[in-house]
N, C-alpha and C positions, 0 to 999 in steps of 0.2 A: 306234309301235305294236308289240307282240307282246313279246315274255318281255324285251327288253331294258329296258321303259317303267320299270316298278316299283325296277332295283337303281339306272340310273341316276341318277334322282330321290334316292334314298337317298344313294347315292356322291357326288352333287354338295353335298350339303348337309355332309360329310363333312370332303368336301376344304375349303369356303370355311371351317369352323368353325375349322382348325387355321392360319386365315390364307393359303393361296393363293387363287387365284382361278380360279372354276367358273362355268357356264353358268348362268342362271337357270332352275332347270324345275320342273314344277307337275304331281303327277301325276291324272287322271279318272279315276273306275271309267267311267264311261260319256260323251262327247260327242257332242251333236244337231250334223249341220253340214247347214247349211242351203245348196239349189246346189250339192253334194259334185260336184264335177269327177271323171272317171275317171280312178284311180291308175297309175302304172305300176309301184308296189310299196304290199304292203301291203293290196290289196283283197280279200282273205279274210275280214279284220278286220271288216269293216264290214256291218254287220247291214241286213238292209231298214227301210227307211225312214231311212236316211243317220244311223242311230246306231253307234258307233264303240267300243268296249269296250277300258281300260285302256290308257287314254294320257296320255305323255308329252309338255306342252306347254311349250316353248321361246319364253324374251321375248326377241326381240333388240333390243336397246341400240343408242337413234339416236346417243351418241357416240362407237362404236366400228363398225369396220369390218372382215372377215377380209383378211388381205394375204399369206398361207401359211401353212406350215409344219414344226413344228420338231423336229431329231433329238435321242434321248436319249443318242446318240453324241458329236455334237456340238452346242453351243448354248451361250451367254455363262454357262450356271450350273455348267458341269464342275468336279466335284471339292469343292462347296461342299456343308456341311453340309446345307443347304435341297433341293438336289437329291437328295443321300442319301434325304431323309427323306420326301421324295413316292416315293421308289424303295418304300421301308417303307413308305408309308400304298397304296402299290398291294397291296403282299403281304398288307397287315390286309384288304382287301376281296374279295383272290383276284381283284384285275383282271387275269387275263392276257392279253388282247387289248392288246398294249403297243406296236404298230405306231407307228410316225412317223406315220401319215394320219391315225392319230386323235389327235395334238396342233397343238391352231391357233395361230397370232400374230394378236393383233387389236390395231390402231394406233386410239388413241385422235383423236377429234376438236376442231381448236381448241389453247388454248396453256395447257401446255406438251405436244406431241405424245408418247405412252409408246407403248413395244410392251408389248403384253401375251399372255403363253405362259400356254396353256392344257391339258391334259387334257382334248378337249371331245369324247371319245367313251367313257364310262365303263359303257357297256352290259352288260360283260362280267365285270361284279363281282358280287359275293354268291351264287353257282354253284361249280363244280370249279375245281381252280386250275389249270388248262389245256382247252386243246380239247376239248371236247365240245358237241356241239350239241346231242345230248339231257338232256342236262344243264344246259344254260346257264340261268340265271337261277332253278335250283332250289335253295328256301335248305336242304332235306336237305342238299345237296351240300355248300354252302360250311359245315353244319354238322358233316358227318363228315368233313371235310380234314384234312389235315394239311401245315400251312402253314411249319413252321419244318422244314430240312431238315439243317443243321448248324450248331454255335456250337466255333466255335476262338479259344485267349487274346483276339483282337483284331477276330475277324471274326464274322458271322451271314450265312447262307447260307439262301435262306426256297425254299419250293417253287414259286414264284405267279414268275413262270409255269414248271411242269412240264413234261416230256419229254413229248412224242407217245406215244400208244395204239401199239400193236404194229402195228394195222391200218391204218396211219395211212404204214407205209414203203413203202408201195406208191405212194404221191403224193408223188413226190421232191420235186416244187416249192414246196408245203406243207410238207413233214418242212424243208425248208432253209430256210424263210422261217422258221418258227416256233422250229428251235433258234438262228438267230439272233437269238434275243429271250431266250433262258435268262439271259444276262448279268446281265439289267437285276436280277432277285433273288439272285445272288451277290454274296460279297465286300463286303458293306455295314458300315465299322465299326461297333462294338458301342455304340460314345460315341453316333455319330448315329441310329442304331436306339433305343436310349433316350430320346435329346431327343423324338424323335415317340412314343413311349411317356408321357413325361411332357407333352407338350403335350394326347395324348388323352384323357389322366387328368384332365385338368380339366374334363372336359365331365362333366355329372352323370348316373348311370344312368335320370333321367327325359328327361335331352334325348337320350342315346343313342337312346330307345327313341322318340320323338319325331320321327328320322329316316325310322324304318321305318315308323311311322305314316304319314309324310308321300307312301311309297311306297305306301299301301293293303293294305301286309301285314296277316293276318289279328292278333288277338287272339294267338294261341298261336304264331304266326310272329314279330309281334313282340317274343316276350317269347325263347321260341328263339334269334334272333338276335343280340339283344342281349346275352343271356349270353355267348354267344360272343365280342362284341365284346370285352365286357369282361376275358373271359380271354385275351386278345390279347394288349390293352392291358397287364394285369398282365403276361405274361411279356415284354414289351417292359421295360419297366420294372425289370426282374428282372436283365436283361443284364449 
């Protein structure tokens, strides 16, 4: 529930089209639940008579099970073109929430057993390309960004995830946890920044826009963002 339902659903559909693997989610303008139990988060949302506005529902998969999770520091994909380029399809979506808590390993059930790594908290996309809570999930935002921060001979350096607000230094614990996530959009070669340029170029400006549909963006929101997408996309490809 709340501002993260709508970019998730968009971002998961995202992620699976260029080939990894993403949570299954389905997004409601509105949910009747009938029996509503008392929340311990999230009860603001919910409207009298146990209707539920703008939510994100999640299928979980009886052959897969959570078993942890995994660092963008370290994990079996370091250094591999494949991991570069979810590094770039986070910066296309402005996911800055780039925490290790939000990536799961889910063990398959039966034979033959796979671990499978996931992105399974992608809330924090289609907003500012850093912290802002009143910002989050506003597509203005991730439409007046600016996402690409530098391009050297060999390198691209994106913004997603940005430096902390100025007001923001007053919360050391936060200011330290979050610049140690700057990483994750530097230093990405220019060759692997392309190949996801040219992977997202395959998908057509009606299945782009298709996404955002799928999120409940308006009419004029979808059409907004999708441009954007696409002007990504090209200067990926540009590299």
């Amino acid at each position: 529930m709340g501002p993260e339902s709508r970019p998730e659903t968009v971002a998961s559909r995202l992620v699976w089209a260029v080939g990894y693997l993403a949570n299954e989610d389905y997004f409601l303008p509105v949910l009747h639940v009938e029996q509503m139990t008392r929340l311990r988060r999230g009860r603001k949302f919910v409207s009298p008579g146990n209707n539920v506005h703008n939510v994100r529902l999640k299928r979980h998969l009886k052959d897969e099970k959570k078993i942890g999770f995994w660092s963008w520091a370290k994990n079996p994909f370091t250094d591999t073109r494949e991991l570069y380029g979810l590094r770039v399809l986070m910066a296309v979506m402005n996911n800055w929430d780039l925490k290790d808590i939000n990536n799961s390993v889910y063990q398959t059930r039966g034979e033959p057993v796979e671990d499978r790594y996931v992105v399974s908290d992608l809330g924090a996309s289609f907003g500012p390309t850093g912290l802002n809570w009143r910002l989050k999930g506003k597509p203005a935002a991730y439409c007046d960004s600016k996402w690409i921060k530098a391009i050297s001979p060999e390198f691209v350096d994106f913004n997603v995830p940005s430096e902390l607000p100025m007001n923001f230094f007053l919360d050391v614990p936060e200011l330290v946890r979050r610049t140690s996530l700057l990483w994750l959009g530097r230093h990405i070669p220019r060759k692997d920044a392309r190949w996801m340029g040219d992977l997202l170029a395959r998908l057509s400006p009606q299945q782009i826009r298709d996404v955002f549909r799928a999120g409940g963006y308006s009419a004029d929101e979808v059409e907004q963002l999708g441009k954007v997408v696409e002007r990504r996309i090209g200067e990926l490809e540009k590299l």
